[in-house]
Structure formats: structure tokens, C-alpha cells
N, C-alpha and C positions, 0 to 999 in steps of 0.2 A: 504494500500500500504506500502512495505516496503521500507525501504529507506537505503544505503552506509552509515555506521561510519565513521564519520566525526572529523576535529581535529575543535575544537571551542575555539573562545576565546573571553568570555562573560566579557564586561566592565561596572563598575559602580563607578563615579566619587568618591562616598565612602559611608561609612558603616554606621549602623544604624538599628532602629528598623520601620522605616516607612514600608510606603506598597508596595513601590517600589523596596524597599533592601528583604523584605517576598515573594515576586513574583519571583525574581532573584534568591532568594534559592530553591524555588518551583523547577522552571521549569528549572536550573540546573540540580537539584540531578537528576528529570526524566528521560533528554538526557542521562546525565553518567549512570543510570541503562538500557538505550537503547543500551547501548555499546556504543555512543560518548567518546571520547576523550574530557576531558570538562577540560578550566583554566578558572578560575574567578582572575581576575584582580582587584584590591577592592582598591579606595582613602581611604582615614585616617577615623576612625569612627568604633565602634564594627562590628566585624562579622566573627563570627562562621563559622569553615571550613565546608563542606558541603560534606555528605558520598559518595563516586567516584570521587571529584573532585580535580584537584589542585589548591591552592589559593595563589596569590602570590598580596603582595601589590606595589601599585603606591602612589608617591607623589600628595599630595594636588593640585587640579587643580585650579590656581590662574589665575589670567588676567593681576598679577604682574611679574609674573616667569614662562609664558607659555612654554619657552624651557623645562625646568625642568621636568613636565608631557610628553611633546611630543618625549623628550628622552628616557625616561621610558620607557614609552610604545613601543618603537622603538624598544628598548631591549628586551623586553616580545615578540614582533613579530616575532623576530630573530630565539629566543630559541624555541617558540613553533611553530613557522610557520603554522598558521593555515588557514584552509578550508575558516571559515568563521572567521568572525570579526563582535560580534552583542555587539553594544552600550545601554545602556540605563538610558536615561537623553538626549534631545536635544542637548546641549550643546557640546555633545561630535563630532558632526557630523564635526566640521572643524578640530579639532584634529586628526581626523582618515584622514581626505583630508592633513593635513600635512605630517602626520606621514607615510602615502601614506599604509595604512595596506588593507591587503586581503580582497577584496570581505567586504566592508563593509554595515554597515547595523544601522539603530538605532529607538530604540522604545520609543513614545513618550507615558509617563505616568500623562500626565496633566500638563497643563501650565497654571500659570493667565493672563488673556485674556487682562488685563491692562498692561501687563508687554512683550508679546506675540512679538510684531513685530519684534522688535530687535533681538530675536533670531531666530525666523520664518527664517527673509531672511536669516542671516549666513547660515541656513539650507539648501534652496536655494541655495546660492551660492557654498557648498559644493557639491551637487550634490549625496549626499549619500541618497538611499534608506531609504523611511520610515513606520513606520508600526507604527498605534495610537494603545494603547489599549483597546478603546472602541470608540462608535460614538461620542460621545461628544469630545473629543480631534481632531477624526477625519472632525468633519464639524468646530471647532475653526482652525483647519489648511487651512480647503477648505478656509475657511473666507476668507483667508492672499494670498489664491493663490498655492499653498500647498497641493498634491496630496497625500494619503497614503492608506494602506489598513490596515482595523482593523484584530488585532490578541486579543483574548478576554483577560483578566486577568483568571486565575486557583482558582478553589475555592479549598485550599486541603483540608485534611482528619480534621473534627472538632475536637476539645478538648473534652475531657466528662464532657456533660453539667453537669452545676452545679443546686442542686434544689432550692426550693424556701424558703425552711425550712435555708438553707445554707444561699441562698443572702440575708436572713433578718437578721441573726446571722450577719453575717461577716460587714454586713454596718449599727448594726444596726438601724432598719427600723420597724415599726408595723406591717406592711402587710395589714391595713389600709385603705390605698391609692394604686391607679396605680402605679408600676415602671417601669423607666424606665433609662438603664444602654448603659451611651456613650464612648467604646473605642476611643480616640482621644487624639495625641497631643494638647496640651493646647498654641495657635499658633497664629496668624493673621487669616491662610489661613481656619482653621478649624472653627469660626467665632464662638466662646463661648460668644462673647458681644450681637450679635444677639440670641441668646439661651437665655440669663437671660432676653433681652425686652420683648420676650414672654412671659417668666415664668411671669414674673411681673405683665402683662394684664393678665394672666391664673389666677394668686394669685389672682387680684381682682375681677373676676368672680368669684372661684372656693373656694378661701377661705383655708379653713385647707382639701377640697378635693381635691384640687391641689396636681398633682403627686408628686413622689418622686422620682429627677432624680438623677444619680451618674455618674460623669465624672469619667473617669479612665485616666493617662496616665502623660507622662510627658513635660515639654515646658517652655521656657521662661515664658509664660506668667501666670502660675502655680498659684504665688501669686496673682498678679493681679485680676485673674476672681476669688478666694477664696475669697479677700476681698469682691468685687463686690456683689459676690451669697450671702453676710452677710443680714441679715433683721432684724433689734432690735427687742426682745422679741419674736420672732418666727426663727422657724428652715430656714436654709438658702435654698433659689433659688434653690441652684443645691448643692450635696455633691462632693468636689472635692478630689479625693484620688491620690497616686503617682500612676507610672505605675506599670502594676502589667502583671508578660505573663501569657496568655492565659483566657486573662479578657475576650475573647468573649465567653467564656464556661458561664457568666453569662446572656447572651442573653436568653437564651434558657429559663429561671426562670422570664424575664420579661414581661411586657406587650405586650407593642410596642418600636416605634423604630422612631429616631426626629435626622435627619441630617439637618443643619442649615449652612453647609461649606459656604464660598464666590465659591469656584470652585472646582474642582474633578477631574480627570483622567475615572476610573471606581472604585469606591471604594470597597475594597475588605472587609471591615465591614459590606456594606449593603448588601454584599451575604450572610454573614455570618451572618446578621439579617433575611436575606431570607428563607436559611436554616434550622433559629431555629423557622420558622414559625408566624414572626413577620410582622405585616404589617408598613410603613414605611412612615412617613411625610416628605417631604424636601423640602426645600425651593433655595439648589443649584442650580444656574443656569442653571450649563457646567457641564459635567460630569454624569448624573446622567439619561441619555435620555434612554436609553435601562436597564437599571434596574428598574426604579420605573415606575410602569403602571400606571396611574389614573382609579380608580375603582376595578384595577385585582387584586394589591397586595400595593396598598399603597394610596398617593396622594401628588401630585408638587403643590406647593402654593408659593407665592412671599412675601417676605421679615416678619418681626416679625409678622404683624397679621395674616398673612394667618396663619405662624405654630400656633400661640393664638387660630386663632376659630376652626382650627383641633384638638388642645388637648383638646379642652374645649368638645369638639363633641363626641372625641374615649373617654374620663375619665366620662362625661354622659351615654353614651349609647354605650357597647360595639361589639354590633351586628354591629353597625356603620365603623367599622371598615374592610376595606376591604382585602380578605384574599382568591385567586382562588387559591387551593393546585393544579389543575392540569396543568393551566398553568405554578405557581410558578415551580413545578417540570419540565417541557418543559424548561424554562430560565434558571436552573441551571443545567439542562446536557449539554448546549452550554458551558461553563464554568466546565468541567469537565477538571484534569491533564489531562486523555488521549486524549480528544477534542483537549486539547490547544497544547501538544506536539507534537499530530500530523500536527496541522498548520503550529507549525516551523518549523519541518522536509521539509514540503512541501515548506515552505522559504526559505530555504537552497537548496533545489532540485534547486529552482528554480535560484536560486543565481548563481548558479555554473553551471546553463545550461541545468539540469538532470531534471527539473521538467514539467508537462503536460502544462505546460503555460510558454514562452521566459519569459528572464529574465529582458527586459523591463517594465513588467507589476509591478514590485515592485519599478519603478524608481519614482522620481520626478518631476513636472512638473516646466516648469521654465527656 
């Protein structure tokens, strides 16, 4: 179906290299090559203007100096007067109920479920349309009362994988042992402390055949989990390197693949381990319910032993290791740019009244 070029004006409280700021350029650039009308509105933080779009920055959204943001953005609504109004980050949904802006909208990219309620209701009580990015954000909302519809994350176009002749060079590594390579802020939420308890019980099984992981990426807590991963007289835990782009081109040269987050959105790395044909351990709660299959393409375990006796299992005996190429391929055509573009197109239809379903059915309940 095709759908009416629209004036859009896509908001994100600020810039950065997470997955949420990589999404947002995604499925920007697509709409402006749809012929949308596309402004990216961008708080303080790196980010690259994006080919069709207009990029215009806002002030830092504080809870010290809310006028300051809500003005801004007041201004950005004036000048481009847009169709739609799509947020992303929760947070923003009272802001757009102040600032009173068009046909609003906002997409929820993962929340911590300990941290959750408080912003849940503001959402509620704004009354703004919501759209999770995947099932797991979306039944953490149902939880709270909190009605939405999933719009998937975009898996785009991959880097050119890197071999394995490369990823031995570049960290070097023996080749040895299993590797196995984690793009990840070095963070709270990304749970690198739970990652080394593993390794630790794996080292005492597994010994000097215990894999060889490498964290990629950058974070507060950088130093921290470096020292941590240290082990006297032996090679450390995990090899911690800064961040590096297009670290997921080293997927592709690894074994598998050991998500340990506390929580998730949809993470758009394990597509990108899915992709490079990686089967995938995790132990994340939330986030992670329609990517990782048990059996088809990976396996869910709870907290450091489960991921212990899975590495100990897939670094034994690789056959073990679960890996359906035709479902895997089924999951990530849902998850294709033009899949997901077309969603929002049909979000927008619906928004503004034009789409095969009223535009109740993307409201909140509440």
C-alpha cells in the first residue's frame, strides 16, 4: 500500500551511539528516501546528520529546567508544523502533552522494569499513543496497565564481515579456543558483572579451554569490568577493548553469541548475531522474548549458571549448539527496513485518520 508524504518530526531526547539513536537513523533516512518530509530533532550527544533529513538540535531535557526543552521544541513545531510528531524514549510523552504538538506519538525502546512505574503512569496520564519495539517492552507495559502495539526494530544493511584470520590478528587470540565477540556499552544495564561470574565457573570447568570473549564498546564502567576480567598469571575473563564502529562485522568470525543484559528493549546486536548465523545464550529477562527461541536459534537461561552450563555445553560439543537457518531467516524478514517502514507508514495513516484501522486502535488505555 502506498501511503501520502508526510511532514515528520522525529524526536530523541539526545544523541549517541546506543541502539536506540542507530534505529532512529535507520528508519529516518528510509521515510526521507520514501519522499517524507523528515526533521530529526536531536538533545545534546553525537549525531550524524542523516542523508534527506533535517537535523536540528534541542536543549538537554532536564526535570531541573523542563520549560527550556518544552520551549524548544514549541519552536521546532512552529517552523516545521508537522503531520506527525513521533517520540522516542518514554519520557518524552508528557512533553509532547505540554508542548501540545501534532498528532503525537512515542516509541518505547526498553525500560528497567525496577525503574518502570514512574514513568509508565506519566505515560498514562499523557495520553499519547504508544508503540513498544518489540514484545518484551510490550507485555512490561501491559504489566503496569499500558496498552501498545509492537512496531519491530530494523535490522539494516550489515558491515563486511570480518574473517577469522582478521579477528585473531586484530585481538590477538590463538584460535585455540571458542570466541566469542560482545558489542556492548560497558554499563549497569548491559550486566558485564554477571558475564565475568560465568566466565569464572566456565574457567573452573573448562580451564585454559574456556573461550575467549572480547567486549567491545565504551561506558562508565570500562575500567571497572577491565580490572575485574584480570586473573593473576592467566589471560583475563573477558578482553575489554574501547569502542570500535562496526564491531559487529566481527560476529560473523565468531562462534557464538552470550547476552547477559539485566533488561533489553529488542536488541538490535542479537539480530545482528542472528544474521551472522550465531546461535545465542541469554540470560535477559525482558527484552529478548521474540528473538531468542529455545532450541530454534539459541537458548534463555537465568542468571550466571545457566549462561556457565550453556558455554560449558556449546565450547564441548559444538553440534550442541542450536542453529534453524530457516526459521532464523523467517525472524529476520519481520525485521527487514522495508517491513518496519512500512509499519510506520501505516502508523501514520492511521494517526491522521487515512489508515485501514481508526485511529483509536494506536491509543492508550487508561
Amino acid at each position: 500500500m502506498s501511503h501520502p508524504h508526510r511532514r515528520l518530526l522525529i524526536v530523541i531526547a539526545n544523541g549517541g551511539r546506543g541502539g536506540m539513536q542507530s534505529q532512529v537513523r535507520l528508519i529516518a533516512g528510509e521515510l526521507a528516501r520514501r519522499g517524507h518530509a523528515v526533521t530529526l530533532a536531536v538533545g545534546p550527544g553525537e549525531f550524524a546528520p542523516v542523508d534527506g533529513t533535517v537535523l536540528v538540535r534541542l536543549p538537554a531535557l532536564s526535570s531541573r529546567h523542563p520549560l527550556r526543552f518544552r520551549r524548544a521544541l514549541r519552536r521546532v513545531v512552529r517552523v516545521v508544523q508537522p503531520d506527525i510528531t513521533h517520540g522516542h524514549g518514554l519520557r518524552l510523552a508528557p512533553f509532547f502533552r505540554w508542548a501540545r504538538v501534532p498528532r503525537p506519538v512515542v516509541t518505547c525502546h526498553g525500560i528497567d522494569p525496577e525503574r518502570a512505574r514512574r514513568t509508565i503512569d506519566a505515560v498514562r496520564y499523557s495520553a499519547v499513543p504508544v508503540v513498544a519495539c518489540g514484545e518484551g517492552p510490550r507485555l512490561l507495559l501491559a504489566s503496569h496497565g499500558l496498552t501498545s502495539r509492537v512496531i519491530n526494530n530494523a535490522l539494516g544493511e550489515s558491515p563486511e564481515p570480518r574473517t577469522r584470520d582478521e579477528l585473531l590478528r586484530t585481538f590477538d587470540l590463538s584460535g585455540a579456543r571458542p570466541i566469542v565477540v560482545l558489542p556492548a556499552r560497558y554499563s549497569e544495564q548491559k550486566n558485564h558483572v554477571q558475564l565475568l561470574s560465568a566466565l569464572r565457573a566456565v574457567r573452573l570447568t573448562l580451564g585454559d579451554d574456556s573461550p575467549d570473549v572480547v567486549c567491545v564498546g565504551d561506558g562508565p564502567l570500562f575500567a571497572e569490568i577491565a580490572a575485574d576480567a584480570r586473573v593473576p598469571g592467566e589471560r583475563p575473563l573477558v578482553e575489554c577493548r574501547p569502542f570500535a564502529p562496526n564491531a559487529g562485522a566481527w560476529l560473523a568470525a565468531s562462534d557464538f553469541f552470550i547476552l547477559p543484559s539485566r533488561w533489553e528493549g529488542q536488541p538490535l546486536v542479537v539480530l545482528e548475531a542472528l544474521a551472522a548465523g550465531l546461535s545465542v545464550v541469554s540470560s535477559t529477562p525482558t527484552g529478548v522474548e521474540d528473538l531468542v527461541i529455545d532450541g530454534v536459534n539459541g537458548r534463555r537461561v537465568s542468571g550466571p549458571a545457566g549462561l556457565a552450563d550453556t558455554i560449558v555445553e556449546w565450547c564441548r560439543d559444538p553440534s550442541s549448539r542450536p542453529f534453524d537457518d530457516t526459521s532464523t531467516r523467517e525472524l529476520l524478514a519481520q525485521h527487514s527496513l522495508g517491513v518496519v517502514a512500512d509499519a510506520h507508514e501505516q502508523l501514520y495513516a492511521e494517526l491522521v485518520g487515512g489508515g485501514d484501522e481508526p485511529a483509536s486502535a494506536v491509543r492508550v488505555a487508561g
